[in-house]
C-alpha atoms as a printed R data frame, in Angstrom:
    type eleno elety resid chain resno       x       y      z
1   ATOM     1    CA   UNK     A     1  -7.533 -22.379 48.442
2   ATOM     2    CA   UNK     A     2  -7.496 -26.465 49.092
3   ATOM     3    CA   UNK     A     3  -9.642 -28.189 50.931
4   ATOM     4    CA   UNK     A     4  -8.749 -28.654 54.498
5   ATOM     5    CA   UNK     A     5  -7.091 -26.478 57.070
6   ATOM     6    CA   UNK     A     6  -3.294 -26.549 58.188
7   ATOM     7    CA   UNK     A     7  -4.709 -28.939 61.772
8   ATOM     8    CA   UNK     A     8  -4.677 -31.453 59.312
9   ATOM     9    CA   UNK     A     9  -1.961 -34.153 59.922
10  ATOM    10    CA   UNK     A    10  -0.396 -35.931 56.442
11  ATOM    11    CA   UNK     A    11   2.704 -37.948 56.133
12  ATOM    12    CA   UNK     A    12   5.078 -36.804 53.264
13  ATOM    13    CA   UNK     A    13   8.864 -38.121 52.557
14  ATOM    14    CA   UNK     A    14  11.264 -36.365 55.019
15  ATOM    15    CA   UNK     A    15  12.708 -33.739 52.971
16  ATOM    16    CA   UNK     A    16  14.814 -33.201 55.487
17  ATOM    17    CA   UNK     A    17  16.779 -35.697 55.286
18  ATOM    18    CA   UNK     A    18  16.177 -36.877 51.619
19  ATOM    19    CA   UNK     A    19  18.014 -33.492 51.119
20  ATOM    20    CA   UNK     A    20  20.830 -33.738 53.143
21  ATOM    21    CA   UNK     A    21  21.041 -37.502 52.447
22  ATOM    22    CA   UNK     A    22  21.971 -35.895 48.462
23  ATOM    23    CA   UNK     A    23  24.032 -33.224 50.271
24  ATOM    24    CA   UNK     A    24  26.097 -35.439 52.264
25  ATOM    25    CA   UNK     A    25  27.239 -37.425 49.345
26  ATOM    26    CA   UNK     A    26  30.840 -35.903 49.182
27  ATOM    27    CA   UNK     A    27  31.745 -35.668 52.456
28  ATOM    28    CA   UNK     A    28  34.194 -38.260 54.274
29  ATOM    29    CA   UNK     A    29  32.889 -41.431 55.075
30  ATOM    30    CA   UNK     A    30  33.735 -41.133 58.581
31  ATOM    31    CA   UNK     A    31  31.824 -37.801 58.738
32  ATOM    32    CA   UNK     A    32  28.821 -39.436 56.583
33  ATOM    33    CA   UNK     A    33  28.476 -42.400 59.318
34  ATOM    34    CA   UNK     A    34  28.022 -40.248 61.913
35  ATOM    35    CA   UNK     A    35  25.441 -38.139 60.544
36  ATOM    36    CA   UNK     A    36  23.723 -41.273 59.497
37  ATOM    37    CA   UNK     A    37  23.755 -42.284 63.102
38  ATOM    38    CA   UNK     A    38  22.567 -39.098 64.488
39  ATOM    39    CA   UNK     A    39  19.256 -39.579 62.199
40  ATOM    40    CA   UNK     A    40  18.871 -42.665 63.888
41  ATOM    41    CA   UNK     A    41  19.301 -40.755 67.430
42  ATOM    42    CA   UNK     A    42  17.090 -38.127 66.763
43  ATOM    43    CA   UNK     A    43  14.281 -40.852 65.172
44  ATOM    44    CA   UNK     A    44  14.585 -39.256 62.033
45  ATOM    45    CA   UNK     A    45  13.333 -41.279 59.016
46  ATOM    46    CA   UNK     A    46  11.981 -41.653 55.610
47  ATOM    47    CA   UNK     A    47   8.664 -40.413 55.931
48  ATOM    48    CA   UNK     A    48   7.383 -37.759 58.419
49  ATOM    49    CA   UNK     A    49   4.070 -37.165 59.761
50  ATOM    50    CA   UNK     A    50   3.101 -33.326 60.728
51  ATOM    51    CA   UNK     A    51   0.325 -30.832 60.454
52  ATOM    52    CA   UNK     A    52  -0.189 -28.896 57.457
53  ATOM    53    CA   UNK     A    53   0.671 -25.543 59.302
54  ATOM    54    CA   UNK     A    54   3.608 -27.064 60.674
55  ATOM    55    CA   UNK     A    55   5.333 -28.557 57.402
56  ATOM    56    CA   UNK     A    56   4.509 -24.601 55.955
57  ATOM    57    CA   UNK     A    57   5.292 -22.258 58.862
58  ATOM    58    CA   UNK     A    58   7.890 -24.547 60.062
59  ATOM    59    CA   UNK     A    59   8.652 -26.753 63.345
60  ATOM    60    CA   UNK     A    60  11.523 -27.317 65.580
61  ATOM    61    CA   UNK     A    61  13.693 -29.950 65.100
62  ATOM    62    CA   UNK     A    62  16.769 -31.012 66.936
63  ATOM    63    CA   UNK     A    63  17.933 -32.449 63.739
64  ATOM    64    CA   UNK     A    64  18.132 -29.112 62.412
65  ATOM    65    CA   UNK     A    65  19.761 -27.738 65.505
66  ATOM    66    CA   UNK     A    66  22.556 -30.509 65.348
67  ATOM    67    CA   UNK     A    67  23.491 -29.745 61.772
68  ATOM    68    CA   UNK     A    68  23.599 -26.322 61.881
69  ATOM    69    CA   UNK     A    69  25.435 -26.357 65.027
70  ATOM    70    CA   UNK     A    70  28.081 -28.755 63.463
71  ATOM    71    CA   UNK     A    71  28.066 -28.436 59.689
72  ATOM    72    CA   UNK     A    72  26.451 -24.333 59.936
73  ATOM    73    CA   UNK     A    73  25.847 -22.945 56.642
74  ATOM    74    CA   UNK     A    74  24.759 -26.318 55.179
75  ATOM    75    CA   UNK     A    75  21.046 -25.517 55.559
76  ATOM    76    CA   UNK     A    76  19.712 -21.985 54.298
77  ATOM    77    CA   UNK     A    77  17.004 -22.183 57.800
78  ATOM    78    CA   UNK     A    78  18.839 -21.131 60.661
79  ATOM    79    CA   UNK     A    79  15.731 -21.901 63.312
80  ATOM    80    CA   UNK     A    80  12.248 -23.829 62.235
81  ATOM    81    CA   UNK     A    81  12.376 -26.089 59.335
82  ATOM    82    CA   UNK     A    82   9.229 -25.400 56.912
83  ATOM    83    CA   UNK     A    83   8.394 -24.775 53.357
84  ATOM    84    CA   UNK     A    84   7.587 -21.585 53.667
85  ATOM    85    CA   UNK     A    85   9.429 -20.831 57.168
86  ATOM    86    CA   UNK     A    86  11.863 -18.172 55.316
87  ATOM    87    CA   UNK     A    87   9.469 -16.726 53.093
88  ATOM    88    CA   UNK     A    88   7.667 -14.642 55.655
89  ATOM    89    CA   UNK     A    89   9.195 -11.021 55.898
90  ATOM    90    CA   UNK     A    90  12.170 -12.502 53.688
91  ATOM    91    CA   UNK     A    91  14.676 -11.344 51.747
92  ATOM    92    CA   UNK     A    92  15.593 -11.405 48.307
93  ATOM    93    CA   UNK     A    93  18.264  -9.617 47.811
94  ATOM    94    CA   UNK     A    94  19.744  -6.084 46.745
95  ATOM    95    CA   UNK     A    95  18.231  -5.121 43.300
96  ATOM    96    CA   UNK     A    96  20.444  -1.873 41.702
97  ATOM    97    CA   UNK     A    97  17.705  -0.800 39.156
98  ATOM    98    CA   UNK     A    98  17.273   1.784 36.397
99  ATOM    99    CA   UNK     A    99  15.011   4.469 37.141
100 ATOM   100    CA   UNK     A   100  14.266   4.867 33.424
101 ATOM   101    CA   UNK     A   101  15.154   9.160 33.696
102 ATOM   102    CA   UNK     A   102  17.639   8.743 31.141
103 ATOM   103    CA   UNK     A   103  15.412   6.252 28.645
104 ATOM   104    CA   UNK     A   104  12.349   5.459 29.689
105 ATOM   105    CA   UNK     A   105  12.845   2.064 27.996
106 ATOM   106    CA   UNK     A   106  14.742   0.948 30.845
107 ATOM   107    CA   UNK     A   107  13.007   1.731 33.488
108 ATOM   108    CA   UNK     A   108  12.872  -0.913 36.511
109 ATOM   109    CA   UNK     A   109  15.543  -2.768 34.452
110 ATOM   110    CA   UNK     A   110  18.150  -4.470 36.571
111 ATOM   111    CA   UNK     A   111  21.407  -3.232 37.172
112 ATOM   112    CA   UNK     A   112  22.582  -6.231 39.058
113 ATOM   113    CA   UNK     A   113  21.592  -7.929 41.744
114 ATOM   114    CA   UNK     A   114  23.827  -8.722 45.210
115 ATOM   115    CA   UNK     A   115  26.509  -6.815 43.203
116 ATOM   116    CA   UNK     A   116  26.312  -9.520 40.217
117 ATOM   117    CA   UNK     A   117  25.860  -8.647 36.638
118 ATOM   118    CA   UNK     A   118  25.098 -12.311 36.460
119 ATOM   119    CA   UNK     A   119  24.387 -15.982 37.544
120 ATOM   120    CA   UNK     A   120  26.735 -18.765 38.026
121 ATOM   121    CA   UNK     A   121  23.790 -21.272 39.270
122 ATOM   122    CA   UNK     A   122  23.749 -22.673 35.164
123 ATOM   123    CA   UNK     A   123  25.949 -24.090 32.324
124 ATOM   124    CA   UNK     A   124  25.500 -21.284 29.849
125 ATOM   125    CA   UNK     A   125  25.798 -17.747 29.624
126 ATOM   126    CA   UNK     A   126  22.608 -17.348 28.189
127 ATOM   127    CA   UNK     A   127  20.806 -19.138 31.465
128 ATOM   128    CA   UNK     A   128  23.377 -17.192 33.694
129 ATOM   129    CA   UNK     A   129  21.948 -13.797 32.355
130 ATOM   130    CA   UNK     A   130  19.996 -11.042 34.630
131 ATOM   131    CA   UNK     A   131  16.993  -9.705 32.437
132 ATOM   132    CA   UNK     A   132  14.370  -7.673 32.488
133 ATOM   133    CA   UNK     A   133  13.180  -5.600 35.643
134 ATOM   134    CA   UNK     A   134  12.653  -7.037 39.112
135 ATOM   135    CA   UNK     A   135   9.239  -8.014 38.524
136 ATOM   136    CA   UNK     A   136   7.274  -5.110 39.880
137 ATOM   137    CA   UNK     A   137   6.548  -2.865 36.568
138 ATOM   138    CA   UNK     A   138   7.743  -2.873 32.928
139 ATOM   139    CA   UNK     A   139   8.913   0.213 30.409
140 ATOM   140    CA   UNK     A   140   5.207   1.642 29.491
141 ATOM   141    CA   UNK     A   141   3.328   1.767 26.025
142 ATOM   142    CA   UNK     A   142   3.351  -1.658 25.941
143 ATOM   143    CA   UNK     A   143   2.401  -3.975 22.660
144 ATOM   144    CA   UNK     A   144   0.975  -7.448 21.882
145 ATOM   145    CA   UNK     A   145   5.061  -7.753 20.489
146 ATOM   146    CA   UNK     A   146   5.923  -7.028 23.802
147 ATOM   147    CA   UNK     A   147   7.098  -9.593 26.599
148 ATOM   148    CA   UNK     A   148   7.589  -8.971 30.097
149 ATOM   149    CA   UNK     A   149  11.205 -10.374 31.192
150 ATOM   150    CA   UNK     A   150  12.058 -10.076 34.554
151 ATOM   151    CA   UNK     A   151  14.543 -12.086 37.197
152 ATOM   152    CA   UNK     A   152  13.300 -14.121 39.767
153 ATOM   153    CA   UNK     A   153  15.788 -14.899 42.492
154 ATOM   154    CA   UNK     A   154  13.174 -17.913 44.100
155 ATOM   155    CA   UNK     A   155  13.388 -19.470 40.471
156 ATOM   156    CA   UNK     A   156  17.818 -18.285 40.412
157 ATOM   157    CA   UNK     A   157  17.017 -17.441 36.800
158 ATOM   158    CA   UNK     A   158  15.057 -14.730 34.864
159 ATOM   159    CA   UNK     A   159  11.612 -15.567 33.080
160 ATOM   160    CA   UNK     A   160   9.793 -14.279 30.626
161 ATOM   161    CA   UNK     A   161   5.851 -13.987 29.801
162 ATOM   162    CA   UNK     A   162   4.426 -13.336 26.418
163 ATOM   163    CA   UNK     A   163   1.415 -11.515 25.248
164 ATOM   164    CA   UNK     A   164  -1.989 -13.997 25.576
165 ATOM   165    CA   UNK     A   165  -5.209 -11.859 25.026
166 ATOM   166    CA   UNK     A   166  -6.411  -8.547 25.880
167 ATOM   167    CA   UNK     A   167  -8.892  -7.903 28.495
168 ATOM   168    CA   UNK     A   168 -10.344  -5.642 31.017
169 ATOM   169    CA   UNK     A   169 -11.163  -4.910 34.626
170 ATOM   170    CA   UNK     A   170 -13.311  -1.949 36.113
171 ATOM   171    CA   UNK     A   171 -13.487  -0.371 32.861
172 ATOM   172    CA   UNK     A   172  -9.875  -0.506 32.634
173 ATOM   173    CA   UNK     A   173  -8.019  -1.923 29.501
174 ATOM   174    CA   UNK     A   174  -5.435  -4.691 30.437
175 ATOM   175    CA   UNK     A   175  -3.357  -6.802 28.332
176 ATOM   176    CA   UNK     A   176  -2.666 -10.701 29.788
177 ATOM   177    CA   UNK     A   177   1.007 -12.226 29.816
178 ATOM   178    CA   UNK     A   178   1.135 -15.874 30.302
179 ATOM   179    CA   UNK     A   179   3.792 -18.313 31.066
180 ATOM   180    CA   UNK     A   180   4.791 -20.249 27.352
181 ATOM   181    CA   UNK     A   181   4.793 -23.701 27.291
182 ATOM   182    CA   UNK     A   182   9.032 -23.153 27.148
183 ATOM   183    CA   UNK     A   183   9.262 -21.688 30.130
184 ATOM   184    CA   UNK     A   184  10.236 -24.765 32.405
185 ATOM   185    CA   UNK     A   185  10.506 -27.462 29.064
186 ATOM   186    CA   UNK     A   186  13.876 -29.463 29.429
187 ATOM   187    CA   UNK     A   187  16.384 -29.394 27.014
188 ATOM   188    CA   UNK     A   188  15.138 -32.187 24.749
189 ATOM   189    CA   UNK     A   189  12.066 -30.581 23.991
190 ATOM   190    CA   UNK     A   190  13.708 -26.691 23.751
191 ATOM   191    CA   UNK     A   191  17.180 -26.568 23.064
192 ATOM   192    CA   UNK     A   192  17.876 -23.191 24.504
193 ATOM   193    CA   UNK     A   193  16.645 -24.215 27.807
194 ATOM   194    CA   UNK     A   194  19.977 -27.051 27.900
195 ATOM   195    CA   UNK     A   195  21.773 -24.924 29.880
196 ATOM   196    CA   UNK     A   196  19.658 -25.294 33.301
197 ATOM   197    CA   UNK     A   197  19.904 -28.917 33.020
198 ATOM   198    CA   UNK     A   198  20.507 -31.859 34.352
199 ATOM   199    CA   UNK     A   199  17.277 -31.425 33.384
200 ATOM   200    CA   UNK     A   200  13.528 -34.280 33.942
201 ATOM   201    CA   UNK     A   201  10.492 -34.123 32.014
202 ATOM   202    CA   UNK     A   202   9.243 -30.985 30.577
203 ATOM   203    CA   UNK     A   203   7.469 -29.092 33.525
204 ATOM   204    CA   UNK     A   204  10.419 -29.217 35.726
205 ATOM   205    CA   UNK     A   205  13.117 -27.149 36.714
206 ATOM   206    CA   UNK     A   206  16.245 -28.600 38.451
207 ATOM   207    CA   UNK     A   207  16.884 -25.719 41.230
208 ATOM   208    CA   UNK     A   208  19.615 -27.434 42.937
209 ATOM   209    CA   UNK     A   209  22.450 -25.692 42.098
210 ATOM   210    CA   UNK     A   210  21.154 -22.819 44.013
211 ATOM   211    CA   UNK     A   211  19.790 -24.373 46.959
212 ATOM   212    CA   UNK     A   212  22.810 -25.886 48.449
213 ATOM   213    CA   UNK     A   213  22.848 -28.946 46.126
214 ATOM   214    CA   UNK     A   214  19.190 -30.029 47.664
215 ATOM   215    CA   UNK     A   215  17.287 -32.465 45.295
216 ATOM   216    CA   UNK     A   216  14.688 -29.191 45.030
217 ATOM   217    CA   UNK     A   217  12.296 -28.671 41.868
218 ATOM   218    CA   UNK     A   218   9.970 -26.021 40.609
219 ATOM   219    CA   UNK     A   219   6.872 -26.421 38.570
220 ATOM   220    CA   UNK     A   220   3.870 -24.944 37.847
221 ATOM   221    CA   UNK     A   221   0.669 -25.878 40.300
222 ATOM   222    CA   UNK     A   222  -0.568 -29.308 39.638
223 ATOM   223    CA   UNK     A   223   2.483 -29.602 37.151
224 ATOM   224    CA   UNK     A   224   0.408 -27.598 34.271
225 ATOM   225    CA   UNK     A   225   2.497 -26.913 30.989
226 ATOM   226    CA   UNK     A   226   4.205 -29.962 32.176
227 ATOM   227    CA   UNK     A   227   5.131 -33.714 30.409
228 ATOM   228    CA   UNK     A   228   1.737 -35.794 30.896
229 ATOM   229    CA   UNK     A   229   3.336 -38.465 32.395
230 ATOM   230    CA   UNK     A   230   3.602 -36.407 35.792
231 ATOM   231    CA   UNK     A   231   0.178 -36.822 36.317
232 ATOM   232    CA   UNK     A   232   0.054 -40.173 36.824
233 ATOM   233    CA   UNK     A   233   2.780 -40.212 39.749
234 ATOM   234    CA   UNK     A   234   0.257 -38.171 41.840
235 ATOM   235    CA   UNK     A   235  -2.888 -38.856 42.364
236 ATOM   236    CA   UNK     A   236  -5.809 -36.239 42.469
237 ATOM   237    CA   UNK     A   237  -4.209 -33.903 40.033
238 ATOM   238    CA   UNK     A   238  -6.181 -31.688 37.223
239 ATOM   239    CA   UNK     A   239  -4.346 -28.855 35.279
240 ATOM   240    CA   UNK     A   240  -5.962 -26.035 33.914
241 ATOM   241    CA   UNK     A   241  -4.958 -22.705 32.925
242 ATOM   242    CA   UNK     A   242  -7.633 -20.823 34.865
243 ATOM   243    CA   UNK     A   243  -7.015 -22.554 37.956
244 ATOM   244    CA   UNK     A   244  -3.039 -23.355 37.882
245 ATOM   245    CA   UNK     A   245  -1.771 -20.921 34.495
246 ATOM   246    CA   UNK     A   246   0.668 -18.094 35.805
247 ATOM   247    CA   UNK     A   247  -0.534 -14.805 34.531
248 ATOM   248    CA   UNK     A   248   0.113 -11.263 34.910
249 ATOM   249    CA   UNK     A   249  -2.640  -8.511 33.917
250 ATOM   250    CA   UNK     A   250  -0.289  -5.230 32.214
251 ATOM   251    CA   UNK     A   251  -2.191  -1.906 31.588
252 ATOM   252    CA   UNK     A   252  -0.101  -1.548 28.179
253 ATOM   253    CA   UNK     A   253   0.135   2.833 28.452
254 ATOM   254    CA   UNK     A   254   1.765   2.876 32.134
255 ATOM   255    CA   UNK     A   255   2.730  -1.159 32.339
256 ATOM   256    CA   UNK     A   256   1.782  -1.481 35.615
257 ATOM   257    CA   UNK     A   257   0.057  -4.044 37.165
258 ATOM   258    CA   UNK     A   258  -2.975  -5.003 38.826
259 ATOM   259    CA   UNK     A   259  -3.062  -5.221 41.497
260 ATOM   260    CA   UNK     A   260  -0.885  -1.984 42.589
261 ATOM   261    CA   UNK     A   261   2.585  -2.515 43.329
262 ATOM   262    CA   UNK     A   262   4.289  -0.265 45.530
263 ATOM   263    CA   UNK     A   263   8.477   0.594 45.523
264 ATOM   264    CA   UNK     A   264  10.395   1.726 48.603
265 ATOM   265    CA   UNK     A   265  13.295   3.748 48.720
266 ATOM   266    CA   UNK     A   266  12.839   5.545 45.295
267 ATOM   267    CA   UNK     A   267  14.460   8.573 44.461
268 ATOM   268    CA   UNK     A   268  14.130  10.411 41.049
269 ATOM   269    CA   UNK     A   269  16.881  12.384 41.652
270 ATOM   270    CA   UNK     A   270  19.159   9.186 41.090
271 ATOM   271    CA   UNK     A   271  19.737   7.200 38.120
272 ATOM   272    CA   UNK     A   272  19.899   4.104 40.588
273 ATOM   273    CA   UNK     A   273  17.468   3.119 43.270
274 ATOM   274    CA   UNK     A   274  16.496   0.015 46.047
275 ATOM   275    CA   UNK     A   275  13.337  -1.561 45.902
276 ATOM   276    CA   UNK     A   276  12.829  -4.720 48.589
């Protein structure tokens, strides 16, 4: 939905290697020198210039191919390097779920996920926690009490959204859940949220830990929600909750979504089943 199309060439920093710049950090000196050098061979530097489609769907880089041929596992991309070059047809993960047969309260409610009760990304226990259901649908006769909790393995932790307004579509009577202003604060301004720091301004969240030590950060778009004094580090930036607010219509009786949703591999049969 911006303006443009991905022919466009920009320059951005080199995430590339900004990241494994940070990543590197530990590592021998010896060993550090050499990969410093092999930027240098492969022209690799502080900025980089590339299309739009390329820096999203990924490009090939021999600077990719060196590292994972000689330090594999330190990057998660294994080919391309792009934003978005994994996200296609990916994976995320093994969710063991309640079906909800037993009490319908927990249905969709993780289990674990990857065989873990819980994280080990964070500081606390209560930021290490799997909650709520996998994101896809929520126990049903739902009420403006009612939040919808669910774990998000892109963000490593779970989230929650709270009741905003009802509303309606095709006749059909929804409920909104919204994002609070909490949901990506720092630990100054809400205490519970200390535990994902090292934390910036309110707006931010420090994803490192789970992506390989990588300087990485998520926000909301156009860093809505967020401490003010983002704004004026980017130009061109104007937050509003219709345009950048994360939201998630519920029809409160079933709690299911619009639009539809659909789960693979159930089985009613079981008190457990996969959904991908």
């Amino acid at each position: 939905m911006s303006v443009g199309n991905e022919s466009d060439v920009i320059t951005i920093p080199n995430m590339l290697v900004l990241g494994a710049a940070v990543m590197l950090e530990d590592l021998p000196y010896a060993l550090r020198l050499l990969i410093s050098a092999t930027f240098k061979g492969f022209n690799e530097g502080p900025f980089l210039t590339k299309t739009v489609g390329e820096l999203m769907w990924g490009y090939h880089s021999k600077l990719v191919e060196f590292l994972n041929r000689y330090l594999p596992g330190m990057l998660p991309s294994s080919g391309k390097f792009g934003l978005f070059a994994e996200f296609n047809n990916s994976n995320t993960g093994l969710f063991t779920i309640h079906t909800g047969r037993d009490d319908i309260r927990n249905v969709h409610k993780v289990d674990s996920w990857n065989g873990r009760t819980e994280l080990s990304y964070w500081r606390t226990p209560q930021c290490n926690m799997i909650n709520g259901t996998a994101g896809q649908m929520w126990p049903p006769f739902m009420t403006k009490e009612s939040t919808l909790p669910f774990y998000s393995p892109d963000a490593c932790r779970s989230l929650e959204l709270v009741y905003q307004r009802p509303g309606e579509m095709n006749g059909i009577p929804l409920y909104r859940y919204v994002a609070p202003k909490t949901m990506f604060a720092n630990g100054t301004d809400y205490a519970p949220n200390e535990g994902f720091c090292p934390c910036r301004q309110s707006g931010l969240l420090n994803v490192s830990s789970c992506r390989h030590n990588s300087p990485v950060f998520i926000s909301h778009p156009h860093f809505f929600n967020a401490d003010p004094v983002l704004l004026d580090y980017v130009l061109g930036l104007h937050p509003t909750e219709e345009e950048h607010g994360l939201f998630i219509d519920i029809h409160p009786v079933s709690a299911c979504s619009h639009p539809h949703l659909e789960v693979t591999s159930f089985s009613e049969s079981s008190r457990w089943y996969r959904s991908s």
